[in-house]
Structure formats: structure tokens, C-alpha cells
Backbone of each chain as nested JSON, in Angstrom:
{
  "chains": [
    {"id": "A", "residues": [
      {"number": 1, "name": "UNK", "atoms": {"N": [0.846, -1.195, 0.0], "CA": [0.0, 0.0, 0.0], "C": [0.884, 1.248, 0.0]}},
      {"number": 2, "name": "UNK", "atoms": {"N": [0.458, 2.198, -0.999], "CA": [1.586, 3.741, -0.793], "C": [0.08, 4.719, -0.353]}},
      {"number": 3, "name": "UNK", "atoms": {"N": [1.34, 5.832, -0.102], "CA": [0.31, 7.319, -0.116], "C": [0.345, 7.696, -1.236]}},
      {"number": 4, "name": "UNK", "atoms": {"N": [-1.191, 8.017, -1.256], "CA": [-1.481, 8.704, -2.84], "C": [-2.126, 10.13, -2.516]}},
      {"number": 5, "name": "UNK", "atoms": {"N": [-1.617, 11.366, -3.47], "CA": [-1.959, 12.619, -3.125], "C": [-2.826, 12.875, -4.675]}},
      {"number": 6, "name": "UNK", "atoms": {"N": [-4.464, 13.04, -4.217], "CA": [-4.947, 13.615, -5.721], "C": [-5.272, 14.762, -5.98]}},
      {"number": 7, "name": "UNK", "atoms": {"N": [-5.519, 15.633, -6.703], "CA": [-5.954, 17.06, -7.332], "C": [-7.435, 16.832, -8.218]}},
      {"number": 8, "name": "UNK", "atoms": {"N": [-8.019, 17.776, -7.641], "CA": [-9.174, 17.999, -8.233], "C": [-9.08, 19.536, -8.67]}},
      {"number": 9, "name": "UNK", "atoms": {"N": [-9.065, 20.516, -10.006], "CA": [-9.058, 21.508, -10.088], "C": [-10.51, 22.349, -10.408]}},
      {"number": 10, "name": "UNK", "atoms": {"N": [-11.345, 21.696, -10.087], "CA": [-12.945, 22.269, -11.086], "C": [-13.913, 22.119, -9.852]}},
      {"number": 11, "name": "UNK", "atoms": {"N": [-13.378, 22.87, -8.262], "CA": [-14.441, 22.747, -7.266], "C": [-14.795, 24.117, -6.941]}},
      {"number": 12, "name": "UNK", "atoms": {"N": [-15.023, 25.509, -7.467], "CA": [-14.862, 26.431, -7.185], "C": [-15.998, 26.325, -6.727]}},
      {"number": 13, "name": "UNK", "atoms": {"N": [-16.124, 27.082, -5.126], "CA": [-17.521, 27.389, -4.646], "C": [-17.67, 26.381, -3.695]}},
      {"number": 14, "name": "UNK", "atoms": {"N": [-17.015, 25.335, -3.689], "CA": [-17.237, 23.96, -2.891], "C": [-17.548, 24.328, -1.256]}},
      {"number": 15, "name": "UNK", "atoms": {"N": [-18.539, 23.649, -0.825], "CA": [-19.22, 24.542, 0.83], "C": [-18.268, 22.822, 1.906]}},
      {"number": 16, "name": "UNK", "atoms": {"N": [-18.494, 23.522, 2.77], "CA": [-18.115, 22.297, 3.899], "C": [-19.069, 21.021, 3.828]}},
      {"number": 17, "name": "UNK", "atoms": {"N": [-20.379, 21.108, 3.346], "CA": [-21.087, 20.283, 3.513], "C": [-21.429, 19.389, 2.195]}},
      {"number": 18, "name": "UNK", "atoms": {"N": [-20.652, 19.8, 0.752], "CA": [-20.072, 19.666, -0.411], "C": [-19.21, 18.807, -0.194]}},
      {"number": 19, "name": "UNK", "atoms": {"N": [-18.083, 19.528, 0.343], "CA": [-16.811, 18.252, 0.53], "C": [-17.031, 16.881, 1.543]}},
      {"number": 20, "name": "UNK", "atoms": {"N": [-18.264, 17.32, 2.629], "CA": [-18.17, 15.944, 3.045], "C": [-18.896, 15.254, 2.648]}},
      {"number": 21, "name": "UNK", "atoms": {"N": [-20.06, 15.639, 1.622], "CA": [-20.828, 14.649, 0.543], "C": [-19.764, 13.886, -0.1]}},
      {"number": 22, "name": "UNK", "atoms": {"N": [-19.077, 14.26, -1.041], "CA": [-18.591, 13.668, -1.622], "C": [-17.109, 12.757, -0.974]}},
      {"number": 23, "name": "UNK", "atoms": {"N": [-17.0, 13.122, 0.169], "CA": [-16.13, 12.01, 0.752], "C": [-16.564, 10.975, 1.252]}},
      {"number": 24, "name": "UNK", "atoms": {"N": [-17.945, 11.216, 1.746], "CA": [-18.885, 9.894, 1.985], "C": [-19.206, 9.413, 1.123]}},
      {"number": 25, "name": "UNK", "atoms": {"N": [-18.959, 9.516, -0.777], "CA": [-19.29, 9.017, -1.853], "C": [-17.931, 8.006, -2.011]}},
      {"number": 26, "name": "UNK", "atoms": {"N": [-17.102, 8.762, -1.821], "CA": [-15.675, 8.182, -1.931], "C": [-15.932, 6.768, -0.844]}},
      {"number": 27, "name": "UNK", "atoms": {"N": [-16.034, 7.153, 0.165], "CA": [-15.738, 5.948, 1.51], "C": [-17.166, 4.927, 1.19]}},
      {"number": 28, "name": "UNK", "atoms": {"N": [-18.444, 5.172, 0.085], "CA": [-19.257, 4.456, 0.055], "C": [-18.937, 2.84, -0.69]}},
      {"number": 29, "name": "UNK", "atoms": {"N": [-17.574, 3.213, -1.459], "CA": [-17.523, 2.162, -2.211], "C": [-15.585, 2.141, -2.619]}},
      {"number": 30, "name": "UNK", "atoms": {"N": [-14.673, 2.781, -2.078], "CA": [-13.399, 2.469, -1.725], "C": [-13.088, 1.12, -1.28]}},
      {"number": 31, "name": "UNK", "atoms": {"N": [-14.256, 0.556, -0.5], "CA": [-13.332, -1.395, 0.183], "C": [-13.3, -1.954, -1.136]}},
      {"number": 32, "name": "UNK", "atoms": {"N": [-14.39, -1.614, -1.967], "CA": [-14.056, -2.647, -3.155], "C": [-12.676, -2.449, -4.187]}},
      {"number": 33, "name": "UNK", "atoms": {"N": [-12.083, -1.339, -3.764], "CA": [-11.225, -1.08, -4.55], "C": [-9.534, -1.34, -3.816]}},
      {"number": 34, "name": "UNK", "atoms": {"N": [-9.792, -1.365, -2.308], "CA": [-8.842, -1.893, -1.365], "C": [-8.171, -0.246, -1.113]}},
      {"number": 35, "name": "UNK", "atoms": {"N": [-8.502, 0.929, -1.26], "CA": [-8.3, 2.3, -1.293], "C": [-9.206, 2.598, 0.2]}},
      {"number": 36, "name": "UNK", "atoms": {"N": [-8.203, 3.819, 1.24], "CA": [-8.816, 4.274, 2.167], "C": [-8.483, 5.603, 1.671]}},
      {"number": 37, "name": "UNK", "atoms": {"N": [-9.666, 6.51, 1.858], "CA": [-9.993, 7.988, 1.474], "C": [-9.67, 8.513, 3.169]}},
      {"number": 38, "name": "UNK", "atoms": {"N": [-7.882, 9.192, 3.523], "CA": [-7.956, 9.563, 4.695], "C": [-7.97, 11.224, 5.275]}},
      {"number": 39, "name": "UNK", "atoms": {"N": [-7.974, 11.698, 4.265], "CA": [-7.889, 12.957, 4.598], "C": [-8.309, 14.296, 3.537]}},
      {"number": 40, "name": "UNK", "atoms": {"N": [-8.873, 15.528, 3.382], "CA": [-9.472, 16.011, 2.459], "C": [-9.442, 17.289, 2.612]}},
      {"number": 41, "name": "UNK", "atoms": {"N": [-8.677, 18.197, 2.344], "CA": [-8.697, 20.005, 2.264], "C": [-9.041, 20.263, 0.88]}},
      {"number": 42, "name": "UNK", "atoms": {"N": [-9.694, 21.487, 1.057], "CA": [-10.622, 22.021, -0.262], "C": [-10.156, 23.739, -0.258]}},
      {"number": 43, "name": "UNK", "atoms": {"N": [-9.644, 24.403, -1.041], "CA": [-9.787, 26.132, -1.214], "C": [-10.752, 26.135, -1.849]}},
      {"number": 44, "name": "UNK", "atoms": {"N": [-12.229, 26.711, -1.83], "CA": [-13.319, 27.124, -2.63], "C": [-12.738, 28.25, -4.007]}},
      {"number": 45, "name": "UNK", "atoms": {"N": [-11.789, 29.079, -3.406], "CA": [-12.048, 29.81, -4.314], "C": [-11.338, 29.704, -5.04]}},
      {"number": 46, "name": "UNK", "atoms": {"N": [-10.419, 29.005, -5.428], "CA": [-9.068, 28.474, -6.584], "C": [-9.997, 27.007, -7.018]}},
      {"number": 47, "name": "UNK", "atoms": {"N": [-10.862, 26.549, -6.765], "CA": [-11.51, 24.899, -6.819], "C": [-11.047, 24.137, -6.708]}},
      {"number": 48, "name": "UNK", "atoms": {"N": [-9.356, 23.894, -5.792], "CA": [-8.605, 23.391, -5.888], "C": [-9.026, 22.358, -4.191]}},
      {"number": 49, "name": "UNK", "atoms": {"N": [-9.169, 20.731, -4.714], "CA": [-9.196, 20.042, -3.575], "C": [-8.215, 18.805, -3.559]}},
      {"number": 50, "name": "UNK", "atoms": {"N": [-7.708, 18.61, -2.248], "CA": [-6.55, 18.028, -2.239], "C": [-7.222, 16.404, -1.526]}},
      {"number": 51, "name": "UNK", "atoms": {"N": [-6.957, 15.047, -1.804], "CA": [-7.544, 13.954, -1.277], "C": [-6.05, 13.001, -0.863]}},
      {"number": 52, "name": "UNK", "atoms": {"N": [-5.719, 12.654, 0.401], "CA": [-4.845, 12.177, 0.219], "C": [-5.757, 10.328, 0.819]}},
      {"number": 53, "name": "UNK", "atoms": {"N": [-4.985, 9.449, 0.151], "CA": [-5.692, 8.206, 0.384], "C": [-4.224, 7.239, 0.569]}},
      {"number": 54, "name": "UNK", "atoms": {"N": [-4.568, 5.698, 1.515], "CA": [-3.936, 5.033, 0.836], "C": [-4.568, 3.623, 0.056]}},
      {"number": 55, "name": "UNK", "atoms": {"N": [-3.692, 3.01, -0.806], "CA": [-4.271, 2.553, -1.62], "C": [-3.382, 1.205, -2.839]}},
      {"number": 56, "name": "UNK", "atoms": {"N": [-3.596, 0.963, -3.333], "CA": [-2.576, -0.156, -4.395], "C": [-2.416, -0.002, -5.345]}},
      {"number": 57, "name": "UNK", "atoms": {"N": [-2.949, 1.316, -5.881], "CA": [-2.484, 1.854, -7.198], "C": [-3.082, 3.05, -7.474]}},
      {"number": 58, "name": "UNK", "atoms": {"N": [-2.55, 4.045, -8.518], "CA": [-2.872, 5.341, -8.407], "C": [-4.597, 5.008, -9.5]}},
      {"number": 59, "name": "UNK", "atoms": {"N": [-4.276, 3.645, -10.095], "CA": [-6.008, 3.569, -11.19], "C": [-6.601, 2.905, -10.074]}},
      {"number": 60, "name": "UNK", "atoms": {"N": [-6.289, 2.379, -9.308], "CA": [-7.353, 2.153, -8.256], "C": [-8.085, 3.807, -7.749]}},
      {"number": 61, "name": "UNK", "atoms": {"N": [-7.113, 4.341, -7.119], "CA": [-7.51, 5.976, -6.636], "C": [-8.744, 6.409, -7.521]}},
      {"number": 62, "name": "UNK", "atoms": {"N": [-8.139, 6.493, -8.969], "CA": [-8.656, 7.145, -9.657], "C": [-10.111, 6.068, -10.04]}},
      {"number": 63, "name": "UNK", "atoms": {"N": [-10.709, 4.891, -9.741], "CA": [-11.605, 4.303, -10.292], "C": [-12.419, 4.603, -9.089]}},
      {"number": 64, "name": "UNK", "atoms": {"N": [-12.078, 5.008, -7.753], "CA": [-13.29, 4.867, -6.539], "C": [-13.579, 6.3, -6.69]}},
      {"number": 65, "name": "UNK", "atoms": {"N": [-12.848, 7.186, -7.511], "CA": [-12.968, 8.716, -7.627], "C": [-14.289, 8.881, -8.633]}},
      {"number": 66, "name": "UNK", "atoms": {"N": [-14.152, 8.3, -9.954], "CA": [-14.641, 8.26, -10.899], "C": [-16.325, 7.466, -10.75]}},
      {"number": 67, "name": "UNK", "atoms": {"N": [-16.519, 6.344, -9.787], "CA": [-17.437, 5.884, -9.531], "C": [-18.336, 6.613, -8.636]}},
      {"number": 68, "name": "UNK", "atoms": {"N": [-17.486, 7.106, -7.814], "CA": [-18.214, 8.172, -6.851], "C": [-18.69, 9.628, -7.796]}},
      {"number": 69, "name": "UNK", "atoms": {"N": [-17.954, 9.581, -8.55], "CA": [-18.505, 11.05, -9.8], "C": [-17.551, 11.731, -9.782]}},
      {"number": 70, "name": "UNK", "atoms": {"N": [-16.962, 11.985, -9.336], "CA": [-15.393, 13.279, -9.237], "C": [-14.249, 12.512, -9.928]}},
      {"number": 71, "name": "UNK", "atoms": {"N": [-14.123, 12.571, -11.092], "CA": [-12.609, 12.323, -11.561], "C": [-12.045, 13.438, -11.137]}},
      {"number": 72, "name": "UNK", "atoms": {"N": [-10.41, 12.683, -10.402], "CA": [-9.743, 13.423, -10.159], "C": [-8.447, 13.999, -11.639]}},
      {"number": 73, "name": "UNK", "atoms": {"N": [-8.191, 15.266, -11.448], "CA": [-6.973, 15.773, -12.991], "C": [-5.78, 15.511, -12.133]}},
      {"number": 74, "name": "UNK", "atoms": {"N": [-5.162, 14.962, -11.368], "CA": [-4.014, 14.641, -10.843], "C": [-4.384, 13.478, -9.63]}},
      {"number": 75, "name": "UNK", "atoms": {"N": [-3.3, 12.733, -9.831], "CA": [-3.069, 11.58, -9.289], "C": [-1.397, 11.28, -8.953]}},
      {"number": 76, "name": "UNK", "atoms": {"N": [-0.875, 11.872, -8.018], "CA": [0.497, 11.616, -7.328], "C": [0.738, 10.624, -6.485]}},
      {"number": 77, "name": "UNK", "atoms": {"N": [1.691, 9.3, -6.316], "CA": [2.18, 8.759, -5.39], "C": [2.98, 9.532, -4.719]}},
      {"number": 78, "name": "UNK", "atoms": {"N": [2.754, 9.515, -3.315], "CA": [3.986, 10.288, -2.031], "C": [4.146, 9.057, -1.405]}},
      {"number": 79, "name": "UNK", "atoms": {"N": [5.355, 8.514, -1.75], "CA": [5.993, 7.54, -0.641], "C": [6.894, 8.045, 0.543]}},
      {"number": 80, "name": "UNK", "atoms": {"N": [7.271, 9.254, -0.048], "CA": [7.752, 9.92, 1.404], "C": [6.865, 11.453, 2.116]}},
      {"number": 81, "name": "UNK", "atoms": {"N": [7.161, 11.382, 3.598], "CA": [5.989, 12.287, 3.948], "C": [6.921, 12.462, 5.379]}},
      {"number": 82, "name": "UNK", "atoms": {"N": [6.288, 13.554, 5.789], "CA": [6.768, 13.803, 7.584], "C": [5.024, 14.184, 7.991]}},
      {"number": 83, "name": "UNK", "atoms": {"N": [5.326, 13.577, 9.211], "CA": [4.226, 13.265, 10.34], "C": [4.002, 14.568, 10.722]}}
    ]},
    {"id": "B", "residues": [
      {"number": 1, "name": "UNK", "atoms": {"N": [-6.09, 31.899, 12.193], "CA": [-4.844, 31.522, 11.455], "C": [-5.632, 30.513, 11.038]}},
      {"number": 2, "name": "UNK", "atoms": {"N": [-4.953, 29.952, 9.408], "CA": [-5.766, 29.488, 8.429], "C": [-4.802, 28.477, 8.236]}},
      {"number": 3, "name": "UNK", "atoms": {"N": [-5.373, 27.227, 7.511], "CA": [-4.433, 26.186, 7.162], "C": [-4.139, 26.585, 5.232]}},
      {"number": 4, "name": "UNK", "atoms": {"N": [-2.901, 26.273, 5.331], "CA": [-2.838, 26.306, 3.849], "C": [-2.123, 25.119, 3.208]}},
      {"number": 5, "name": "UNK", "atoms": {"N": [-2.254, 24.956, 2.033], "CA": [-1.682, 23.638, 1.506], "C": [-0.49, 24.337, -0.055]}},
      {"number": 6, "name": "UNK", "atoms": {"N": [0.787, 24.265, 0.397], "CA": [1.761, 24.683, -1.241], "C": [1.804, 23.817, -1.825]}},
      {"number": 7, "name": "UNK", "atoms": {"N": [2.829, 23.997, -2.404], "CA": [3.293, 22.883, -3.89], "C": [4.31, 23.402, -3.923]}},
      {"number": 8, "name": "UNK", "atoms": {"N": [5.074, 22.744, -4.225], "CA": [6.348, 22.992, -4.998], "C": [6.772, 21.886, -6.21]}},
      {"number": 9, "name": "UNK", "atoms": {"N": [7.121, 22.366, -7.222], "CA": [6.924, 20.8, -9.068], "C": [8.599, 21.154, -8.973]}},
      {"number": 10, "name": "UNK", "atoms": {"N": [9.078, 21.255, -8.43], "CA": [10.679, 20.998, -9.191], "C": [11.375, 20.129, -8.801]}},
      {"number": 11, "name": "UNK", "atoms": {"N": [11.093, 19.612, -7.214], "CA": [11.84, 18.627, -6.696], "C": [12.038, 17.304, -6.865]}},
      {"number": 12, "name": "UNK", "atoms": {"N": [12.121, 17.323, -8.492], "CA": [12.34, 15.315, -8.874], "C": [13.524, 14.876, -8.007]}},
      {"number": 13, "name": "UNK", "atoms": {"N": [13.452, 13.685, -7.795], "CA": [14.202, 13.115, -7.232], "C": [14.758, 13.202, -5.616]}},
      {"number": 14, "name": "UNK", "atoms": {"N": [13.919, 14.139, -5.122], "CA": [14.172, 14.046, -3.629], "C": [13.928, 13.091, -2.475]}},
      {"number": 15, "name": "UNK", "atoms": {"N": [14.988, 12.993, -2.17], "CA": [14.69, 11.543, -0.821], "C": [14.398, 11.998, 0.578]}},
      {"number": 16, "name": "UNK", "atoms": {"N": [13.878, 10.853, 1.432], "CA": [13.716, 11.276, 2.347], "C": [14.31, 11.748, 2.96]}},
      {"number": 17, "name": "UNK", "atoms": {"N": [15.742, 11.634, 3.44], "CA": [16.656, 12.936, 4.194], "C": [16.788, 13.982, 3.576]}},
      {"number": 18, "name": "UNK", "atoms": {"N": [16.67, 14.13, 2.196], "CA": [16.327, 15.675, 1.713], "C": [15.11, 16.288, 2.433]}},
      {"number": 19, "name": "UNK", "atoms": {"N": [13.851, 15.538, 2.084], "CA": [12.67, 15.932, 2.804], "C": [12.461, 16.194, 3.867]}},
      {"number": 20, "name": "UNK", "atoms": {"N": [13.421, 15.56, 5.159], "CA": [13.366, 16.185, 6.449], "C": [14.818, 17.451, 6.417]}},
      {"number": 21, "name": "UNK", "atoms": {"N": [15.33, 17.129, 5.656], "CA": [16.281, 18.677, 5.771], "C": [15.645, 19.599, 5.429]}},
      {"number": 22, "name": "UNK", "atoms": {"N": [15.06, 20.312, 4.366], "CA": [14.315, 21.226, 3.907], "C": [12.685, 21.467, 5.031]}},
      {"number": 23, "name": "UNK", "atoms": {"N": [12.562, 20.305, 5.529], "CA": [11.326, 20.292, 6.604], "C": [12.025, 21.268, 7.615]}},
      {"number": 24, "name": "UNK", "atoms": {"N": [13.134, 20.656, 8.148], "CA": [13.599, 21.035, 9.503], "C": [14.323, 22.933, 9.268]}},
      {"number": 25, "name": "UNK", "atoms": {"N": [14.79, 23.399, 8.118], "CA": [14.567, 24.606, 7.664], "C": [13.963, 25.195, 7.617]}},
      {"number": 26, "name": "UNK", "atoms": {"N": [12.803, 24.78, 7.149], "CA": [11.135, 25.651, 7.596], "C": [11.057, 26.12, 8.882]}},
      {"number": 27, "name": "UNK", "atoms": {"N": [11.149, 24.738, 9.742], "CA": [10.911, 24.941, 11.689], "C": [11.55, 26.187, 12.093]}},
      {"number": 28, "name": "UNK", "atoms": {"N": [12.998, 25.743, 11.219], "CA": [13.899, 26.873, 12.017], "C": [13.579, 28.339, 11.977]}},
      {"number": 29, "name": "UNK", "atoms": {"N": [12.749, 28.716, 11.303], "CA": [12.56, 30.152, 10.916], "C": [11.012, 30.55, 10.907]}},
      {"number": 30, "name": "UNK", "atoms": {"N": [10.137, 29.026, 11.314], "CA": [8.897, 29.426, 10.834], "C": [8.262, 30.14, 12.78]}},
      {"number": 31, "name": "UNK", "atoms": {"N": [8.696, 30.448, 13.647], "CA": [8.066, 30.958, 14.266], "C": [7.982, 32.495, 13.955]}},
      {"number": 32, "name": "UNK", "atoms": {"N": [9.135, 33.089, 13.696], "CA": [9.58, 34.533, 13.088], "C": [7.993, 34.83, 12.422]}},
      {"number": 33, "name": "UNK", "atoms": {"N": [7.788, 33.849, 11.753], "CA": [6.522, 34.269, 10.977], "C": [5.117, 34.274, 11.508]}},
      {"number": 34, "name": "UNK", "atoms": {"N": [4.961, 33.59, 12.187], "CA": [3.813, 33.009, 13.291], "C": [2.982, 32.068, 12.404]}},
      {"number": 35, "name": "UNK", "atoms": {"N": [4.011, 30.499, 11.791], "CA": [4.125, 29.839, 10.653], "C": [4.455, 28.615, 11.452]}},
      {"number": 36, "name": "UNK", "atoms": {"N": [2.905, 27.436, 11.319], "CA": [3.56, 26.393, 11.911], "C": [3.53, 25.519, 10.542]}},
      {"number": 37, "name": "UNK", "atoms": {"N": [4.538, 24.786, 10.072], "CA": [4.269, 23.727, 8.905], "C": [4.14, 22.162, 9.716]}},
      {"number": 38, "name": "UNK", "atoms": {"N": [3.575, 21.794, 9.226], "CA": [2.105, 20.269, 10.58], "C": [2.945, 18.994, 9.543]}},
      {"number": 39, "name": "UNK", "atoms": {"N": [2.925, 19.303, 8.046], "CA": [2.949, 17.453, 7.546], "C": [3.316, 18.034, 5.984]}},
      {"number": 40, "name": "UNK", "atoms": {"N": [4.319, 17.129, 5.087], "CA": [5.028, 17.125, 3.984], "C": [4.806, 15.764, 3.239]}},
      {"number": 41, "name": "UNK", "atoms": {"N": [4.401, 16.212, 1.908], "CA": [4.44, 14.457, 1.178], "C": [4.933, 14.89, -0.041]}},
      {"number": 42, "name": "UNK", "atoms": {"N": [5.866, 13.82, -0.593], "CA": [6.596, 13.946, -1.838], "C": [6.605, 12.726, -3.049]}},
      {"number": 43, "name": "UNK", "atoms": {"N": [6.36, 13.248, -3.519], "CA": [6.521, 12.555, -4.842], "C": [7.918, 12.681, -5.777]}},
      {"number": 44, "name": "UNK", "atoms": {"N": [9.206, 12.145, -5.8], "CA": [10.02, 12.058, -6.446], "C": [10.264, 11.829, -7.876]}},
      {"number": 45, "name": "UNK", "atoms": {"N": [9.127, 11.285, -7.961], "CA": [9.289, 11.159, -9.598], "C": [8.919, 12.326, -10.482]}},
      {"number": 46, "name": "UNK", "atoms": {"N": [8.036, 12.759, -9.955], "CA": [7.25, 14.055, -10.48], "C": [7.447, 15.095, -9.804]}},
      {"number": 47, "name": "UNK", "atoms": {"N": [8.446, 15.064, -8.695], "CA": [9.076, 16.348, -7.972], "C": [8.092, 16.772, -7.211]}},
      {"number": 48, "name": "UNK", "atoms": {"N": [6.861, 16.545, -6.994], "CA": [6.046, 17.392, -6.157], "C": [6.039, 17.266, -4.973]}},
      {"number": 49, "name": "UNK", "atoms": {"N": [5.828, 17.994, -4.301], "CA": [5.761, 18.127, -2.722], "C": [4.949, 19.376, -2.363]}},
      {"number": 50, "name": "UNK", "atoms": {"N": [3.935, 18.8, -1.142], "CA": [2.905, 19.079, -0.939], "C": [3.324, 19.232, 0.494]}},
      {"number": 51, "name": "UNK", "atoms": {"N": [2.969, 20.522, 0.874], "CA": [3.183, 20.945, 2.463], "C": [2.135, 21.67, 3.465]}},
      {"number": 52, "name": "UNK", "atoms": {"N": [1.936, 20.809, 4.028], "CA": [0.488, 21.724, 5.244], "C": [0.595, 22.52, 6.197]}},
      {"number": 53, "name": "UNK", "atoms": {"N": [0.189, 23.904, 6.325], "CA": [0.75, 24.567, 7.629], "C": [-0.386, 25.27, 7.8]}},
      {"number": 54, "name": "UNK", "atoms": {"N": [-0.176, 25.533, 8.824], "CA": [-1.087, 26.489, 9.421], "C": [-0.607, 27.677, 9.502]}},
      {"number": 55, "name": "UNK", "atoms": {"N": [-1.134, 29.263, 9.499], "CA": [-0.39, 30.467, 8.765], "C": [-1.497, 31.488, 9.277]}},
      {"number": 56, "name": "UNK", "atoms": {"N": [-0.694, 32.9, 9.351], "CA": [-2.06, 34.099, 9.488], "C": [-1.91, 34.495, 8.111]}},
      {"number": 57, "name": "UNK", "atoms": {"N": [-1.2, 34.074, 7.095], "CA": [-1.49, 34.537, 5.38], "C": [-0.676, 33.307, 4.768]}},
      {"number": 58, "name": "UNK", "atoms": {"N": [-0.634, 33.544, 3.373], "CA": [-0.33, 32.986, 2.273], "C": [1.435, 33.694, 2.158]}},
      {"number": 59, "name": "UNK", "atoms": {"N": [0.911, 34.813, 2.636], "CA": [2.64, 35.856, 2.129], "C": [3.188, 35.222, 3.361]}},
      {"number": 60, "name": "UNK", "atoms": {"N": [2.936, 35.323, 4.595], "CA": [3.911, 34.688, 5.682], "C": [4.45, 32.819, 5.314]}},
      {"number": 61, "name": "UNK", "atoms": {"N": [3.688, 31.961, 4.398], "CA": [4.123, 30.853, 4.307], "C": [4.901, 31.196, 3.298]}},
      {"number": 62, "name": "UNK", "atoms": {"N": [4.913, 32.003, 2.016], "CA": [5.692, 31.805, 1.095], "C": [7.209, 32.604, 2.274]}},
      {"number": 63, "name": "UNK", "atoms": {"N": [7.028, 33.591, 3.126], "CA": [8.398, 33.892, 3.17], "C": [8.721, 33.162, 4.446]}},
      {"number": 64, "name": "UNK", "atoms": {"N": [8.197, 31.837, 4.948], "CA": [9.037, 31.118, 5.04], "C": [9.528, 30.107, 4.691]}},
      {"number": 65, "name": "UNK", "atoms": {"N": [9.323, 29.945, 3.52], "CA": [9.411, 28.839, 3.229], "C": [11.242, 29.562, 1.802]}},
      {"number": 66, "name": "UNK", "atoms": {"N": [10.617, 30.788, 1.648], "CA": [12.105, 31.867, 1.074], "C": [12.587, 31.614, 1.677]}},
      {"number": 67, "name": "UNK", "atoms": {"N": [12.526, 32.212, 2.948], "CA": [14.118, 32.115, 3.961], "C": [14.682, 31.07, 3.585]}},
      {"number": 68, "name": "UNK", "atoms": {"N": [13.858, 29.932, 4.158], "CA": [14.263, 28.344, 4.209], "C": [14.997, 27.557, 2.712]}},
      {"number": 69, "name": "UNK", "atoms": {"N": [14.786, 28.587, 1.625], "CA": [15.794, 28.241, 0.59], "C": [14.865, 27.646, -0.813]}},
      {"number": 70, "name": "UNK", "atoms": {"N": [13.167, 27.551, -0.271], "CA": [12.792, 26.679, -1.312], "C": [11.629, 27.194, -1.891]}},
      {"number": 71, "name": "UNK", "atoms": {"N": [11.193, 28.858, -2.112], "CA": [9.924, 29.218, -2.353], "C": [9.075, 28.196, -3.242]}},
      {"number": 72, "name": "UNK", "atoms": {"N": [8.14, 28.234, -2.726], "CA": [6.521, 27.16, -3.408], "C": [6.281, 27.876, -5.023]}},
      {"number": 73, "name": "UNK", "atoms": {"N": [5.604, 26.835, -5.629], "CA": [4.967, 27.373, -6.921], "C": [3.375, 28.041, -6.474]}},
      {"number": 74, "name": "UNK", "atoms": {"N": [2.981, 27.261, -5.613], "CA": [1.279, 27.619, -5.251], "C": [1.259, 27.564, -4.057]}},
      {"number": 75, "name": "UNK", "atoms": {"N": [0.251, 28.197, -3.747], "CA": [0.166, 28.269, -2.139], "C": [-1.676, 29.038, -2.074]}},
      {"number": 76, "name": "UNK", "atoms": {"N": [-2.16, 27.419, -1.728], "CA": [-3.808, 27.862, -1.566], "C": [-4.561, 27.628, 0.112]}},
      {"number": 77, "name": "UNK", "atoms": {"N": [-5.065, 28.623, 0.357], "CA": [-5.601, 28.298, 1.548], "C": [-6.484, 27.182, 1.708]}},
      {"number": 78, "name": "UNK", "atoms": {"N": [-6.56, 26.443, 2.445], "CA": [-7.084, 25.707, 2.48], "C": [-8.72, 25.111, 3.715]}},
      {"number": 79, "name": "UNK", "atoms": {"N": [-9.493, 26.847, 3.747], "CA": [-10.731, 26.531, 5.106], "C": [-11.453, 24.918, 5.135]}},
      {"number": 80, "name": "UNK", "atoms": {"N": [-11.607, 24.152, 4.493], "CA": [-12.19, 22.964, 4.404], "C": [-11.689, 22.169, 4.578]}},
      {"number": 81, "name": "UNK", "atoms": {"N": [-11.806, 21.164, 5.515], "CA": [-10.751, 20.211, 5.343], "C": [-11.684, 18.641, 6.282]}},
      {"number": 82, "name": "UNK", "atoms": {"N": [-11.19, 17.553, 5.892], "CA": [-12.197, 16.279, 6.813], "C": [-10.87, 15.606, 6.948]}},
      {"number": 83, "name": "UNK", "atoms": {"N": [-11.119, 15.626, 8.391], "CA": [-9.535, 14.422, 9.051], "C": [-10.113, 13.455, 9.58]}}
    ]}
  ]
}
């Protein structure tokens, strides 16, 4: 399993209660993909939202993204990180 | 004080003792600013690195993160966030 960091650039306007819809879309159907959705910052006004997960591949990431409705436009592995 | 999330795209190939050197540069200078940086993830292949801090602006993270030797490409606030 690595850390995966994704980009979403097309959320402008996104409310608090926006981003946690759609992370409960994410976590509705992630086991099937063996992907945990762990963490989620959003800037509304750039539409820029950041998803960091871990997971077994960056097309895994991107298939529990896509099923849930949000393709993500970036998909980064971070194998290194500070706590 | 607001959380913000940078970027920086140039750093291909950085390892993890790079990543805590350039981390531990930040520390050193980030109170001056009233600049805490919390968590760092990198991607080496694609150089990116993604840094979380908490900040009273955007201009106080970029100048510490100047001092520290490595100004960001982006730097978006980040009010939304699910941990």
C-alpha cells in the first residue's frame, strides 16, 4: 500500500457540507477497490481540492474517484511524507 | 490563522533525508513568521511536494518557506478540510 496525493481543479464554490458529501461518496464504495480515502482540504475559491488516500495503485484511486462522480486531474504517489 | 496547503513541481528526485532537511529549515525560521508547517508528502518522480501549515497569510508561508531556501509554486488556503 503507498500514499497517494490527488488534485481535483474544477471545485470552485465547494461549501463544507459539499466536501463531506462527496467524501462519503468516496468511503461508500473504496473497500471494493482496497483504497482508504484519509484525509481532504478544499480552497473554494481556486476549486482546488486536495484527497490524500492510501491505496494499491494510483487507477485504483482514480476508479473509486470516478465511480463516486469526481474524476480526479491529478493523481500523485507520495511515498515519502513527515508526520 | 488558516491552514494552507503549497506545492512545490521541481523537486524530482528528492529523498527522504532531503525531505526532512528542507522540513527542519522551515521549523527553524517558521516561528519569526507566526508559521507552523504540521505534515510534507513527496513525490520524487514528479518532484512534487505538498506541504500543510497552518499560517495568518499565504505571504507569511511563502516567506518562510524563502528564507528556508525553497519558495513554493502555489500556495492555496485551504478553510475545508475532513480528518
Amino acid at each position: 500500500m503507498t500514499q497517494f496525493m490527488d488534485v481535483h481543479h474544477d471545485m470552485q464554490g465547494i461549501t463544507d457540507e459539499q466536501l463531506k458529501r462527496v467524501h462519503r461518496a468516496d468511503l461508500a464504495v473504496e473497500k471494493e477497490e482496497g483504497v482508504h480515502f484519509e484525509r481532504a482540504w478544499a480552497d473554494p475559491e481556486s476549486g482546488t481540492v486536495y484527497c490524500l488516500s492510501e491505496a494499491p495503485s494510483a487507477e485504483a484511486v482514480r476508479r473509486v474517484h470516478e465511480r463516486a462522480g469526481h474524476a480526479p486531474d491529478e493523481i500523485h504517489a507520495v511515498p515519502l511524507s513527515i508526520w
